[in-house]
KEKEFI-234920 format. One record per residue: x, y, z of N, C-alpha, C, O in turn. Coordinates in steps of 0.05 Angstrom, whole numbers, padded with zeros to 5 digits, always signed. Example, Ala and Ser with C-alpha at 12.3 -4.5 7.8 and 13.67 -1.06 7.14 Angstrom:
# KEKEFI-234920
+00264-00114+00156+00246-00090+00156+00264-00066+00156+00285-00066+00169+00257-00045+00142+00273-00021+00143+00258+00001+00157+00268+00023+00161
END
This chain:
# KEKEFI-234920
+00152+00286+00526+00152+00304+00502+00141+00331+00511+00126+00335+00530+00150+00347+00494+00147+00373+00507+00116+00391+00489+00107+00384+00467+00107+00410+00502+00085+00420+00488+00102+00433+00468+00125+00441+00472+00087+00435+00443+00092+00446+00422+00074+00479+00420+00050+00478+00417+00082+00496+00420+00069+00526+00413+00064+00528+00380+00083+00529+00364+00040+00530+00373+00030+00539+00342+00024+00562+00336+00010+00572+00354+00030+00582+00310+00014+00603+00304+00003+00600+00270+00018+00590+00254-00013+00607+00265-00024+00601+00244-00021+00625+00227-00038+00643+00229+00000+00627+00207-00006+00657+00186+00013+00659+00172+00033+00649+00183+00017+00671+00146+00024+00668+00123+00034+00696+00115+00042+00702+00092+00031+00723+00147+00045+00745+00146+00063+00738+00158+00062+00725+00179+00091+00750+00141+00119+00746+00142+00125+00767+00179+00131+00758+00201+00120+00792+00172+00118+00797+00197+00103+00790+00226+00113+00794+00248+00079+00781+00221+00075+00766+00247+00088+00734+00250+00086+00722+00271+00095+00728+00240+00106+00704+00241+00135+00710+00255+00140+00697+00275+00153+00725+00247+00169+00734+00259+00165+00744+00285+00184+00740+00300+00144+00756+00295+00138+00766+00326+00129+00741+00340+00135+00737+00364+00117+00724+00326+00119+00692+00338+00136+00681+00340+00135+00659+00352+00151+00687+00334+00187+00674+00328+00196+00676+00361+00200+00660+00379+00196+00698+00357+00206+00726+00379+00196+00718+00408+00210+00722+00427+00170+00706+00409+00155+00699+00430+00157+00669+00434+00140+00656+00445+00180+00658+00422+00177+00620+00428+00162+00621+00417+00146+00631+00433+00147+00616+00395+00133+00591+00385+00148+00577+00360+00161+00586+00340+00141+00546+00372+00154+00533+00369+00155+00527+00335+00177+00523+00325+00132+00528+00321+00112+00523+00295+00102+00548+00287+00088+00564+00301+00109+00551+00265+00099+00573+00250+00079+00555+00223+00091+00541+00206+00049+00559+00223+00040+00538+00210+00024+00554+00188+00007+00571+00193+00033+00545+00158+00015+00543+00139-00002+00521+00134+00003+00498+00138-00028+00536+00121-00052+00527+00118-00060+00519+00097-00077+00536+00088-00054+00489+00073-00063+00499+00049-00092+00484+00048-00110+00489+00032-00090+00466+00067-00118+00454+00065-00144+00464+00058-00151+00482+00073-00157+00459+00044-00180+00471+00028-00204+00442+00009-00228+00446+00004-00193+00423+00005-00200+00402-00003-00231+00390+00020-00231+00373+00038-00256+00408+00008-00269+00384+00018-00274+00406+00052-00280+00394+00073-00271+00431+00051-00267+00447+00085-00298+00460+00078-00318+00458+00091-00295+00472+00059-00324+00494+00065-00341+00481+00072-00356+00490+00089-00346+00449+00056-00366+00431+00055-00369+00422+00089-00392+00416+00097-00354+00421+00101-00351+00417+00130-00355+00437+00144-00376+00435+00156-00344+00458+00148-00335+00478+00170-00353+00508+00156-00358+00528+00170-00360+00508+00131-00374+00529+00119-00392+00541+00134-00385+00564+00140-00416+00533+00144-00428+00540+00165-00429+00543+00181-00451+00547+00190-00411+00545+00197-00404+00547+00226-00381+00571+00223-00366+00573+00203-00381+00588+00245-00356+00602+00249-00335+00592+00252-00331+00583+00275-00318+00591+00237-00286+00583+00239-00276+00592+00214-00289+00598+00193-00251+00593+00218-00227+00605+00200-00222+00579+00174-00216+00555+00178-00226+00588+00154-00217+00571+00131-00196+00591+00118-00200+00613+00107-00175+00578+00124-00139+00586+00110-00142+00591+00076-00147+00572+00062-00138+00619+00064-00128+00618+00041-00098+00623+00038-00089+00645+00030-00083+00604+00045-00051+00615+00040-00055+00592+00018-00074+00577+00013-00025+00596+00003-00021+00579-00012+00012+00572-00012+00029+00581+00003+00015+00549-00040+00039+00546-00032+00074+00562-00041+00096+00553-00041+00064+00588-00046+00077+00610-00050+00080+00617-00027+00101+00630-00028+00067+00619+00008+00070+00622+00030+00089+00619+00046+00101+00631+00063+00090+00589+00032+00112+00575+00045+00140+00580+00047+00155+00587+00065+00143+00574+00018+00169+00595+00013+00173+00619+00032+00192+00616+00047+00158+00643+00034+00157+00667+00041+00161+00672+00074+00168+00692+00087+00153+00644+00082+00146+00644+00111+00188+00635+00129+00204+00644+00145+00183+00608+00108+00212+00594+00109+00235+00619+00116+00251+00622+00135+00229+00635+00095+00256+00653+00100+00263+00677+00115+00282+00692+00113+00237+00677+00136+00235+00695+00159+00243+00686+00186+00249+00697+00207+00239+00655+00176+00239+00639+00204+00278+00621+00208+00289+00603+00196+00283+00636+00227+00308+00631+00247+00310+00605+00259+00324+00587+00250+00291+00603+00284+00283+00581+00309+00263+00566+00295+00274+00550+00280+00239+00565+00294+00220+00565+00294+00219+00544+00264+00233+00548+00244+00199+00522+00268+00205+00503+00244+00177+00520+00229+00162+00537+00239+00178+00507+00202+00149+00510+00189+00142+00484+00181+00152+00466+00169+00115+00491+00196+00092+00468+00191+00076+00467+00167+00068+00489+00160+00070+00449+00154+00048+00458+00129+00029+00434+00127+00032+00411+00119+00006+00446+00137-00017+00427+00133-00025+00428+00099-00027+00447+00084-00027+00397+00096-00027+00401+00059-00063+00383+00054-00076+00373+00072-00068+00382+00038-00106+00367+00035-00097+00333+00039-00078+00317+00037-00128+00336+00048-00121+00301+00053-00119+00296+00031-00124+00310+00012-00105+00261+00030-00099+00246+00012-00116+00252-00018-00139+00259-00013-00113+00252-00040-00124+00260-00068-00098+00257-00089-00073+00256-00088-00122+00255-00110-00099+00251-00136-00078+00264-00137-00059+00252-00148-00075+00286-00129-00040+00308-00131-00037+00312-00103-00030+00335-00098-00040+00297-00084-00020+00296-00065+00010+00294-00068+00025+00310-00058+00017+00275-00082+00049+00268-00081+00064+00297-00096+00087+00304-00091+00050+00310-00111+00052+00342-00123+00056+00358-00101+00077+00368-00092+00039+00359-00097+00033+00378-00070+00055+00374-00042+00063+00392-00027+00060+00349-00041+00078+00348-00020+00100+00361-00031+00105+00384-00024+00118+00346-00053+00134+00350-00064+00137+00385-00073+00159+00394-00078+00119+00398-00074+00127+00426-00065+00123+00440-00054+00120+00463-00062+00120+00434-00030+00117+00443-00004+00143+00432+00014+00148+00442+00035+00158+00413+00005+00178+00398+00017+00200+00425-00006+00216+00443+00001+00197+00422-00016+00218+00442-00042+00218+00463-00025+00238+00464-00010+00197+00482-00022+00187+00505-00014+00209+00514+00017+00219+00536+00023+00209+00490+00031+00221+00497+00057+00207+00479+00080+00219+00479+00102+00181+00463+00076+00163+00452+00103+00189+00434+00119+00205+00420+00108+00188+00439+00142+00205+00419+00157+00179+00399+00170+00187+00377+00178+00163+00402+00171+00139+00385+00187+00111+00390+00163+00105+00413+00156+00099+00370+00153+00077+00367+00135+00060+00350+00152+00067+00328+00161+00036+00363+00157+00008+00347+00171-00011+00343+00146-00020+00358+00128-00014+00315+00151-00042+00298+00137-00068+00301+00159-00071+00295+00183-00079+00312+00144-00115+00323+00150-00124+00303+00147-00110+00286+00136-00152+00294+00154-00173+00277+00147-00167+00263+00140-00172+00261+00117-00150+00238+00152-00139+00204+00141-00164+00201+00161-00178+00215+00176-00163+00178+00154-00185+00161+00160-00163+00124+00162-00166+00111+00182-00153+00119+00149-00144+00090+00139-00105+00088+00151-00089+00106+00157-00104+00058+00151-00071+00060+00163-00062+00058+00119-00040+00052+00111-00074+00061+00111-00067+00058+00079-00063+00092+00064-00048+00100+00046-00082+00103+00079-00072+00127+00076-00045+00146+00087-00032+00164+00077-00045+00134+00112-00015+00147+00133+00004+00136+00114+00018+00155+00108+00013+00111+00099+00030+00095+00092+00039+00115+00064+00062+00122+00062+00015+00123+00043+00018+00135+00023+00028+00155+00039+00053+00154+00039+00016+00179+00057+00027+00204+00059+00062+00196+00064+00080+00207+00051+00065+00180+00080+00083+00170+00088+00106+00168+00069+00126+00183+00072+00105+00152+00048+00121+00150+00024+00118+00175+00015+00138+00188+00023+00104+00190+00004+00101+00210-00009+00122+00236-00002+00132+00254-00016+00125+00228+00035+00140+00256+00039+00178+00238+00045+00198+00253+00048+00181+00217+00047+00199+00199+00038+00222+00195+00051+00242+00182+00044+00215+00213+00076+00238+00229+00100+00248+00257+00093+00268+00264+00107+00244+00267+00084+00246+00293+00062+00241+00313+00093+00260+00327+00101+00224+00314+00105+00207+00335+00119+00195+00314+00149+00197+00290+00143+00187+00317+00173+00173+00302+00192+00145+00302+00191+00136+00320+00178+00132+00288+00200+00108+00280+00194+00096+00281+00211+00104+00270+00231+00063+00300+00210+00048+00297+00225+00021+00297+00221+00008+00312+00207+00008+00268+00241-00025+00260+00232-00044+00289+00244-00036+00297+00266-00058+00298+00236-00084+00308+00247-00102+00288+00246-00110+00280+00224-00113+00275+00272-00133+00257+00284-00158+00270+00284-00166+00279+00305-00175+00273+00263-00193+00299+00269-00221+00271+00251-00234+00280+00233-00223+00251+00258-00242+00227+00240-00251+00208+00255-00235+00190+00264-00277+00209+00261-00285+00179+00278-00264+00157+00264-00245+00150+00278-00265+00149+00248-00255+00127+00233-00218+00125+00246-00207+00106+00257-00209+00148+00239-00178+00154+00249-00174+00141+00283-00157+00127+00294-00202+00155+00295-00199+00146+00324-00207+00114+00328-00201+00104+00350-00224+00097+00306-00227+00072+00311-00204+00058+00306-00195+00041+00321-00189+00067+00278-00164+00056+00270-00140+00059+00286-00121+00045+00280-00140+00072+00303-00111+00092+00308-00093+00064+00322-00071+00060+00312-00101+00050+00339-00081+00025+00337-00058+00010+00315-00035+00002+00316-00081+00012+00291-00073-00001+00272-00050+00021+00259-00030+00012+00247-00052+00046+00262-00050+00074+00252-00019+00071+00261-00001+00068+00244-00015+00072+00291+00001+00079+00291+00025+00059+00295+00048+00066+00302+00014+00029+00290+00040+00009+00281+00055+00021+00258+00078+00013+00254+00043+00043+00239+00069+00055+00212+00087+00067+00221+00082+00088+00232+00110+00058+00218+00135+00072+00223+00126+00101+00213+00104+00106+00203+00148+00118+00215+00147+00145+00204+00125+00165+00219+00133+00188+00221+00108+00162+00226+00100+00185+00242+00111+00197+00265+00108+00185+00286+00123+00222+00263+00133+00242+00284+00118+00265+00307+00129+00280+00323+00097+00260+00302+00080+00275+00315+00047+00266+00310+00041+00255+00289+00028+00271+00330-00002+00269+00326-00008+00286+00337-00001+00288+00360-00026+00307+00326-00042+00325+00336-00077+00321+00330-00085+00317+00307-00093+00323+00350-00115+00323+00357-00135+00347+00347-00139+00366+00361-00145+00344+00324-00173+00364+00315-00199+00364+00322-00219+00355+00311-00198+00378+00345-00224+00388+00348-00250+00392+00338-00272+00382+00344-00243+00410+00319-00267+00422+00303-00280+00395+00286-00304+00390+00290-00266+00379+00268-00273+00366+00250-00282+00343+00268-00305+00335+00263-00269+00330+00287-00273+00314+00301-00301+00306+00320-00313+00285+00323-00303+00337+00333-00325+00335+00339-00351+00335+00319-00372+00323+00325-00348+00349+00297-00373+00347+00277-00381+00306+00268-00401+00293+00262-00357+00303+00270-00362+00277+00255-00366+00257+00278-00362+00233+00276-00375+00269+00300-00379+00250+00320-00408+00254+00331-00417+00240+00349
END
């Protein structure tokens, strides 16, 4: 499998100069559920795009798929997917699972609609991940750093 190139931004024109330069993912950010409380204190980037972005981003982009990281699992997830899958996401990442019960819900929720990708960023995710990744349907795993290491 091949490396994947990411850029992270919700300007229509730089996303397009990422286009331009191979990358492969052009990625919105709507995750916010549960971030300040984590990452607040520390220097790092907490994403205010939203899902008006998406849309905006979709129709600049040629090559280049869009990614959309959406909040971990919560009561209006299946909302939230469901318009973000409307919007244009060709690839939706689940944040902060923890459980193979959670991958299963995100799982249904996006229903083959869009490809699917775990962010592994949870002690718990890394004890489970055996069990994790007997669920059909996942297309990708990417590795979180930041969260990962805090919770370790």
């Amino acid at each position: 499998m091949a490396l994947k190139l990411m850029y992270i931004t919700n300007d229509e024109k730089i996303a397009g100069i990422a286009e331009e330069c191979g990358v492969n993912w052009i990625f919105i950010d709507l995750e916010i559920n549960g971030k300040e409380a984590r990452q607040g204190h520390m220097d790092t980037v907490i994403s205010r795009h939203s899902i008006d972005d998406v849309r905006k981003i979709k129709q600049v982009l040629t090559t280049s798929k869009l990614l959309v990281r959406v909040n971990p699992i919560y009561e209006g997830s299946k909302d939230e997917i469901d318009q973000v899958i409307y919007n244009g996401a060709d690839i939706i990442m689940l944040p902060m699972f923890k459980t193979k019960d959670e991958v299963e819900s995100f799982i249904e929720f996006v229903a083959g609609r869009a490809k699917v990708c775990l962010l592994c960023e949870t002690a718990e995710a890394v004890e489970n991940i055996d069990v994790i990744l007997s669920v059909n349907g996942i297309d990708f795993i990417h590795i979180g750093l930041n969260d990962l290491h805090l919770d370790y």
